[in-house]
N, C-alpha and C positions, 0 to 999 in steps of 0.2 A: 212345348216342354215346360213341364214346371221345377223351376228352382229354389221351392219352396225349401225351410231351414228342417231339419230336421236330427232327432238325437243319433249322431252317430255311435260306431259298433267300437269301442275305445277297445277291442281286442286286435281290432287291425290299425294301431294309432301309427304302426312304424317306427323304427328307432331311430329317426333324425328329432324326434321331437324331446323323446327322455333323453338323449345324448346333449344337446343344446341346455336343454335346463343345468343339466348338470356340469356343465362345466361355465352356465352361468352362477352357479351356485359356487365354483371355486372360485371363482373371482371376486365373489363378494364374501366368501369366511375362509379366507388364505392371506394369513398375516404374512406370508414370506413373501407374497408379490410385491408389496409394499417397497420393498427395497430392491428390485427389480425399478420399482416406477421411480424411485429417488435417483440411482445410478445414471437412468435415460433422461430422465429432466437435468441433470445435472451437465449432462452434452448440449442442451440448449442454455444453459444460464453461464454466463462470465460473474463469480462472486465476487471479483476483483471492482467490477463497476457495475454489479448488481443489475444486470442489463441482461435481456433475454435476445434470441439471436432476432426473432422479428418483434418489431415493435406494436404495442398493443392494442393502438387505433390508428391509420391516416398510412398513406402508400400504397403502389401500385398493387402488393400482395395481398393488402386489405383490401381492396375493391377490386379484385381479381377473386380471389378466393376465401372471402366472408360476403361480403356484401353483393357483387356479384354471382356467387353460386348460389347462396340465398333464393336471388331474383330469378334468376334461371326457372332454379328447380320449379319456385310457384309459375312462374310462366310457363313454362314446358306444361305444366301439371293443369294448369286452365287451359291450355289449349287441347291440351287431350282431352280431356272433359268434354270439353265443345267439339270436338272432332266426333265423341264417341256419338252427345246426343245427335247431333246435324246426320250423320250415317244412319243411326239407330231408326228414326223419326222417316228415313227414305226409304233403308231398306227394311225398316221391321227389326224387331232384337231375332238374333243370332247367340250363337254358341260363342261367334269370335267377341261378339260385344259381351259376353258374360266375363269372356278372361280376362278381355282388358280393363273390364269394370275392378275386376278383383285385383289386378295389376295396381290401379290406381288408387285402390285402397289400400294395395300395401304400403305404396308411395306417402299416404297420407300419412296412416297409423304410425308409422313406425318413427318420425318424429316427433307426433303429439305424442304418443306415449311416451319416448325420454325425457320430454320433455316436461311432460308430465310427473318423473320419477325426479328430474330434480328437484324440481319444487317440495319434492317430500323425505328427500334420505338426509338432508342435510350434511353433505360434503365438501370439503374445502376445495379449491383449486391450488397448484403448484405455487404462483407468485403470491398467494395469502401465509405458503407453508413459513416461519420463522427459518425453518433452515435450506429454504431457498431467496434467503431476501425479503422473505413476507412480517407483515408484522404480527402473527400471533401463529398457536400451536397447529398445526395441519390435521385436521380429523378423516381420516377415513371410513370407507364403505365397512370393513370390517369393524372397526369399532364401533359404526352405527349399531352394526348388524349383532354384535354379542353383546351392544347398550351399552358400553364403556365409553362414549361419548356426549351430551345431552343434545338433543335435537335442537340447530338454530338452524331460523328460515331464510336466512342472508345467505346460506349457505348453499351451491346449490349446482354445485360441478360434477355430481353421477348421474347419472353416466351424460356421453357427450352431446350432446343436443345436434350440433354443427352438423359432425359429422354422421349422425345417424338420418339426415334430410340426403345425402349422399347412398346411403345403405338402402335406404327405400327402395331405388331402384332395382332392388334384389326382385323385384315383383314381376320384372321382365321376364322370368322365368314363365310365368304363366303363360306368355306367346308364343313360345317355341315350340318347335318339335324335336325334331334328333338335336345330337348335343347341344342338351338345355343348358351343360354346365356352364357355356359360353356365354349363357344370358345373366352370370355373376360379375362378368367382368366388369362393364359399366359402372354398378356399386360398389366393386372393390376398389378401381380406381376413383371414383368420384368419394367416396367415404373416406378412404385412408389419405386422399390427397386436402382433404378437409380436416382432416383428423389431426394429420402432423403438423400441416398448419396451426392448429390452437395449441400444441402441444410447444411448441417453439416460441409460442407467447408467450406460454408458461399458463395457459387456459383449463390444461387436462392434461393428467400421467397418463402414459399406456394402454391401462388397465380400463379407464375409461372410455378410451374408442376400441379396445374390445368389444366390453359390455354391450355398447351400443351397434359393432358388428353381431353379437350375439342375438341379440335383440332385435335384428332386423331378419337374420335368418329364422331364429323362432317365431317371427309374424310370418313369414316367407311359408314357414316349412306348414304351420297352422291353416295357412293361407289356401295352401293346394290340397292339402288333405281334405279339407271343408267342401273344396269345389268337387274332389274328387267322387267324395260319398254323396253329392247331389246328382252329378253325374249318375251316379249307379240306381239311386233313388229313383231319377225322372227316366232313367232307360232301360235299368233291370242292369244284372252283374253283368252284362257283357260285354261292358267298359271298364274290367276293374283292370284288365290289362294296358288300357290306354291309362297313364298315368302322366296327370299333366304337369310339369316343373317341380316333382319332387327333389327335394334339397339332398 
């Protein structure tokens, strides 16, 4: 079987894919979320003693659920690797060693690319905002985005890095068969449970462990489409009904 890349038919791209963008795209030019994200950080911050509910570095929930989930995920993530090739090398590549190769690619991408996007949009975090205790003006994704802001590289909380090494796991999807949907839970838990974490440090609003759930479903949903249309490629359409972990 060849899995060679090829230009897909972008008239059968599917609506999980334009529907994802687009409501990543209100997330980052929708000045009213804004204050959606100040109201919820304001649940985690005491302004009285300018103290956020978890503390920024040291304790059990930091080394439970930063530094710990961290390690996990790359451990978990090199051992699959090594599981895939030590199988692959015995029995020969497979169709099952194609999905979970792409599995673990979503695993990867999907926080290098946030991670990636911080380094570039220049966004404040919550405990930098002046009017959560920070010391200067909180810039937002939106203000990046219509350039109402100037780009500093200190700057560097869009979307949520943490918690999108959490979302990765969306790629599970690729393993399944009958209810795939079940193969979201893992990343929903492991994301959001990472996600509220930084947000209670005062790490990231809301908005930014959306994005970064958006952002894993959009590698997710790109993910399977890709595999799909090689699928059809290396077998002819009589696979287009097998549809592997669409989102």
């Amino acid at each position: 079987m060849s899995l060679a890349l090829a230009l897909p038919d972008m008239r059968r791209l599917g609506w999980e894919i334009p529907v994802l963008l687009a409501l990543l795209l209100l997330i980052v030019g929708l000045p009213a979320l804004h204050q959606l994200d100040l109201g919820l950080a304001g649940l985690f911050h005491d302004s009285a003693t300018n103290a956020w509910l978890m503390p920024r570095d040291g304790g059990l929930a930091h080394a439970l659920l930063y530094t710990g989930a961290r390690r996990l995920l790359g451990i978990g993530g090199g051992i699959a690797v090594l599981l895939l090739t030590v199988t692959a090398w015995r029995q020969g590549w497979t169709e099952r060693h194609s999905r979970a190769a792409v599995a673990l690619l979503v695993l990867g991408l999907t926080p290098l690319i946030a991670n990636a996007l911080k380094q570039m949009t220049g966004v404040s975090c919550p405990s930098q905002d002046i009017l959560l205790g920070g010391d200067r003006l909180g810039v937002t994704i939106w203000e990046r985005f219509y350039g109402l802001a100037p780009f500093e590289p200190q700057l560097r909380c869009w979307p949520a890095g943490h918690a999108a090494g959490g979302f990765g796991l969306f790629g599970l999807v690729l393993l399944m068969g009958r209810r795939r949907w079940l193969a979201y839970a893992p990343g929903m838990l492991a994301g959001w449970t990472m996600g509220l974490y930084q947000m209670a440090r005062g790490q990231h609003y809301l908005s930014h462990t959306l994005a970064s759930m958006l952002i894993g479903l959009l590698i997710t949903a790109i993910a399977c489409r890709l595999y799909q249309w090689q699928l059809e490629r290396a077998y002819g359409h009589s696979t287009h009904n097998a549809k592997p972990g669409r989102p």
